[in-house]
N, C-alpha and C positions, 0 to 999 in steps of 0.2 A: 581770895580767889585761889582754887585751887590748879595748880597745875599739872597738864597731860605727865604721867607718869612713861616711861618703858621699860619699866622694871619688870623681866619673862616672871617673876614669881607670882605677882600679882592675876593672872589668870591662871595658878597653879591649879589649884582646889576644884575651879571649874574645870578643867582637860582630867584629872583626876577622877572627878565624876562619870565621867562622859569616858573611860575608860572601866572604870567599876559598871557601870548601865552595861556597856558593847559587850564584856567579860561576861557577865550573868546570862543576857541572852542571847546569845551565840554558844553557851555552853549547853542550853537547853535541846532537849530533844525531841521537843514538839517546837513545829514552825510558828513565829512569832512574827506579826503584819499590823504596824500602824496605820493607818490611814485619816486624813481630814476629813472634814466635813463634804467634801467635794468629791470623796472616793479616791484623791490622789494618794499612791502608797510613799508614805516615809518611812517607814524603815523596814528591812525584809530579811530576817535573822538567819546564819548560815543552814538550820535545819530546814528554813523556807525553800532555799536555795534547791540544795541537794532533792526535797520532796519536787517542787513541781520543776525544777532544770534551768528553770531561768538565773542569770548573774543576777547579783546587788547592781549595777551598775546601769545593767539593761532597764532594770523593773523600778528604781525610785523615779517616779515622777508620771508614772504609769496609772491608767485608773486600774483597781483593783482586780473589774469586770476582767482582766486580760486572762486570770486565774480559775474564770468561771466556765463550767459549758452551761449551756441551754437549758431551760429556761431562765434560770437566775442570771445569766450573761446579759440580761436585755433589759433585766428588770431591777438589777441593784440599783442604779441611779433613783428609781421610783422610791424605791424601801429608804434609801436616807430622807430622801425629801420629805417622804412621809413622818419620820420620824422625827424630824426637826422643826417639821411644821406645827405636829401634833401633840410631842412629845411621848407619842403610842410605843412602850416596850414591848414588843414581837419576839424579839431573839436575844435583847441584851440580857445578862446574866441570868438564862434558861439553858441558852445549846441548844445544837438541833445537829440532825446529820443534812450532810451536802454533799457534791460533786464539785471535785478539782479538777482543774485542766491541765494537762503538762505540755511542756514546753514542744513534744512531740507529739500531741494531739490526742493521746490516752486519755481518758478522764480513770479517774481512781476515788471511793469514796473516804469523805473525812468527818471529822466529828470537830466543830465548830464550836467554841468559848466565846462571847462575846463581851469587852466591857468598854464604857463609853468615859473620857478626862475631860475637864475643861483649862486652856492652857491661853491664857490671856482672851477669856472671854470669848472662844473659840471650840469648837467640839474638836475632838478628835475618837478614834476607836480602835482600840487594840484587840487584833483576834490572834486565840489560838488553835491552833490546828492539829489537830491527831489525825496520823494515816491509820485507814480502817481497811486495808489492803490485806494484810496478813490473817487480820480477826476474820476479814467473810473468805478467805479461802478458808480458812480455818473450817468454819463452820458451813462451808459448802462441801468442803471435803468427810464431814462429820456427816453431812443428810446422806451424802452420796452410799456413806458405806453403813446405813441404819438401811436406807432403800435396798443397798445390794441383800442384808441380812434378809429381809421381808421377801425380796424375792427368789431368794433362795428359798427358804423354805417353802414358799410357794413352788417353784419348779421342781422340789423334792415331791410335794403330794401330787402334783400334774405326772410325774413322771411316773409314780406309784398307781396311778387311781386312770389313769388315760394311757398313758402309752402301751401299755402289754395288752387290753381293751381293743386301742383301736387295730391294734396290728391281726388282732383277732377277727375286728369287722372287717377288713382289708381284706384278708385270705378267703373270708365265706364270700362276699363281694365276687371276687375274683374269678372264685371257682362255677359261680350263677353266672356269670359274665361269658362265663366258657364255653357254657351248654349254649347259648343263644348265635342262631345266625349273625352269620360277619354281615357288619352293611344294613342290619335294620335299625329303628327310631331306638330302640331298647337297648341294643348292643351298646351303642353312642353316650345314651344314657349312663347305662355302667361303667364308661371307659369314664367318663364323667366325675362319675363319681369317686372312682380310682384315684383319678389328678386330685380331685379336692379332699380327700381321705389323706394324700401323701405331701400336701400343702401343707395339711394339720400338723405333720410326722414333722416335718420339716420346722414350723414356730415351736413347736416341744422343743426337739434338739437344741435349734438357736438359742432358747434360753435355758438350755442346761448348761451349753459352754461358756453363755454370758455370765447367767449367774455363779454356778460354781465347775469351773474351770479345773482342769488338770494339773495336778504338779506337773512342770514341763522335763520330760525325759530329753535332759542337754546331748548333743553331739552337736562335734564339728557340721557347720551344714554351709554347702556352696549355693548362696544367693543366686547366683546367675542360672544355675539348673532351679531352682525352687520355683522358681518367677517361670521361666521357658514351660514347664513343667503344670502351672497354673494356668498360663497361658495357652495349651493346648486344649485341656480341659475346659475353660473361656468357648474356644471354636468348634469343641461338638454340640455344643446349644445350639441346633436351627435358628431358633432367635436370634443368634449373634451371626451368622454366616455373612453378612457383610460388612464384618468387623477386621480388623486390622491388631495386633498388635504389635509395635515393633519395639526389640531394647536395646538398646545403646549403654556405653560405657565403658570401662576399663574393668579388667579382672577385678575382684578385692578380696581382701581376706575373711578366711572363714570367722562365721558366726558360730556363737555357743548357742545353739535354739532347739525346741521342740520339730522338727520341718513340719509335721502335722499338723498343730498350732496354727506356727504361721502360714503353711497353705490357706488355714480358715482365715488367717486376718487378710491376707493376700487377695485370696478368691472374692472374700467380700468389698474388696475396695474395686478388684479390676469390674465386677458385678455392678455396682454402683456408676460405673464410668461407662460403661457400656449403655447402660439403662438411661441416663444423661441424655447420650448420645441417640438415644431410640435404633441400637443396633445394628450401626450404620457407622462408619468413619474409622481415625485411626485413634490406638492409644498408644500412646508414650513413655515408655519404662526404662529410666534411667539409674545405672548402679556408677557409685561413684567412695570416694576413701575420704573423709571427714576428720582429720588428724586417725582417732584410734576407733573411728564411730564407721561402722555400713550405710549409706544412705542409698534410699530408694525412693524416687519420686514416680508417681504415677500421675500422669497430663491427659486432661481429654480435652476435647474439642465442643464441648458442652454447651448449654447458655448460662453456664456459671451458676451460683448461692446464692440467693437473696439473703440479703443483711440482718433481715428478722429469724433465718432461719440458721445463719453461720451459728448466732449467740447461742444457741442450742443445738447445735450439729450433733457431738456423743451426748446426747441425754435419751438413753431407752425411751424405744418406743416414740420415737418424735420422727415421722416421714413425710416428705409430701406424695408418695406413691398411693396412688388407689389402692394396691392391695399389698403394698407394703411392710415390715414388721416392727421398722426401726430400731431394728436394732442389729442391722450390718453396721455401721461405724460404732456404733458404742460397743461390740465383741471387738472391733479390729484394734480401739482403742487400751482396752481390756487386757486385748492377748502381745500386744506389744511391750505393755508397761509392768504385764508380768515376767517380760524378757530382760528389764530393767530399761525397754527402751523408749524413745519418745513419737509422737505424731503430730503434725499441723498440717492445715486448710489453708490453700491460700486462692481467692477467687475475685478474681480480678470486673473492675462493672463490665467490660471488654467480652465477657464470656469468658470458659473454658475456667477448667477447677484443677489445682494442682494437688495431689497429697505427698507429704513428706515425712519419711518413715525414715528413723536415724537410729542403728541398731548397734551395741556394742561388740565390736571384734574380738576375736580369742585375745588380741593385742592387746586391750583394756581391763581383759580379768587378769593380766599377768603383772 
């Protein structure tokens, strides 16, 4: 009969192990996630951690689903059952891309390994995980600036082949417009025609500054006049005459900017809030010191962004305006981040749309 030993070396070799396994996948740089047969997670390696924000501690004994958004949050339980009922490989050692969930509600896309152990007549399944976060801005950033090429040179032949044209049909326009009694069907007509002639002028320009843009002729420039300055111009628009804008904040230090420029990216946002607004209310222009950054918030009183239309806010050419261009925020976007600086939306279910424009101080280039 043999006797209980307690001799610590006797489970050396085991703890030994079991520290060689934790070593290897924890030094890993793709997230490693066991799971049973029942979806509960047993082991959640520190790259897991760090990718979706959850502790080790919080997340073993958790079903997996907690990792998931939508649709596959609801329907993994389905997917093993199936697979163990059936024995059906779907995803085991193929991969497939998915959506992670993170700890603060972000989903982020990943690239999924699948393989299945059996561990005393028991399944289990080990996945591994690649964040594909970097690769698709990578390559969103890659369409974005193949798109801006294509329309560049498109806005080169538009500007060649249509602008000096129609400025030409404007003037003959103008001058027939002239000879005709004030106050008849016809005069009306022409004046008509006028506006939609200078509409035209108006989308050329816009996508000449969109597409290709000025080097920005830097000076010191005082935010607080730029904006007042914008803002006046805002209030000779009849359309806007029941408009408000008021700014608040503290001095702050001069910008290194084009002022021209950013009047355009300016003009175009207070244009946008206004329009929200249907020409009516107040808007909210706040300048404030951001460590070494200018920030500029612009607030309106709006019925806010629908959610389908945030995910594509700066993408040319995307409006919900009838007669829109779409591409005010995607120039303001443009002419900002040729300043080296940044911009966000933020638009609450509440209503009312905030923009936040965060611009580098002379303080910043020194």
């Amino acid at each position: 009969m043999n006797e209980p030993t307690n001799d610590p070396a006797a489970g050396q070799p085991a703890r030994i192990a079991e520290a060689r396994w934790r070593a290897v996948i924890d030094a890993a740089v793709d997230g490693i996630i066991v799971i049973d047969g029942a979806g509960t997670i047993e082991v959640f390696n520190r790259a897991a951690q760090q990718m979706f924000g959850h502790g080790e501690a919080e997340t073993i004994g958790c079903n997996v689903s907690v990792l998931m958004a939508e649709p596959d949050r609801s329907r993994h339980d389905g997917y093993i059952r199936h697979h163990l009922d059936t024995g059906e490989r779907r995803v085991i050692g193929i991969g497939r891309a998915v959506t992670g969930l993170r700890r603060d509600g972000t989903v982020f896309p990943l690239r999924l390994s699948l393989g299945e152990m059996d561990i005393d007549g028991q399944k289990h399944f080990v996945g591994i995980l690649h964040d594909l976060s970097q690769r698709t801005e990578l390559e969103a950033r890659l369409r974005e600036a193949t798109a801006l090429a294509r329309i560049g040179e498109m806005a080169a032949v538009i500007a060649h082949e249509v602008k000096n044209p129609l400025a030409a049909v404007r003037g003959a326009i103008q001058v027939v417009g002239g000879r005709l009694p004030a106050g008849t069907t016809d005069a009306a007509i022409v004046k008509e025609i006028i506006a939609r002639l200078d509409g035209l002028n108006d989308l050329i320009q816009d996508l000449l500054v969109f597409a290709r843009p000025p080097k920005p002729k830097v000076r010191p420039t005082d935010m607080r006049r730029l904006l007042s300055g914008v803002a006046s111009l805002l209030k000779r628009d009849p359309a806007f005459a029941g408009l408000e804008v008021m700014m608040a904040g503290e001095p702050t230090a001069p910008v290194p900017a084009d002022a021209n420029l950013l009047t355009i990216a300016f003009q175009n946002l207070l244009i946008n809030a206004a329009q929200a607004m249907h020409g009516r209310g107040v808007i909210r222009v706040t300048l404030s010191m951001i460590d070494v950054w200018v920030r500029v918030e612009v607030a309106d009183e709006g019925p806010g962004i629908p959610a389908e239309i945030m995910a594509v806010l700066f993408r040319p050419f995307k409006t919900t305006k009838a007669r829109g261009t779409g591409l005010g925020l995607a120039t303001a976007k443009r002419l900002v981040e040729l300043h080296g600086g940044r911009i966000a939306v933020l638009s609450p279910e509440g209503g009312g749309t905030t923009v936040t424009v965060d611009l580098p101080s002379a303080e910043a280039a020194t």
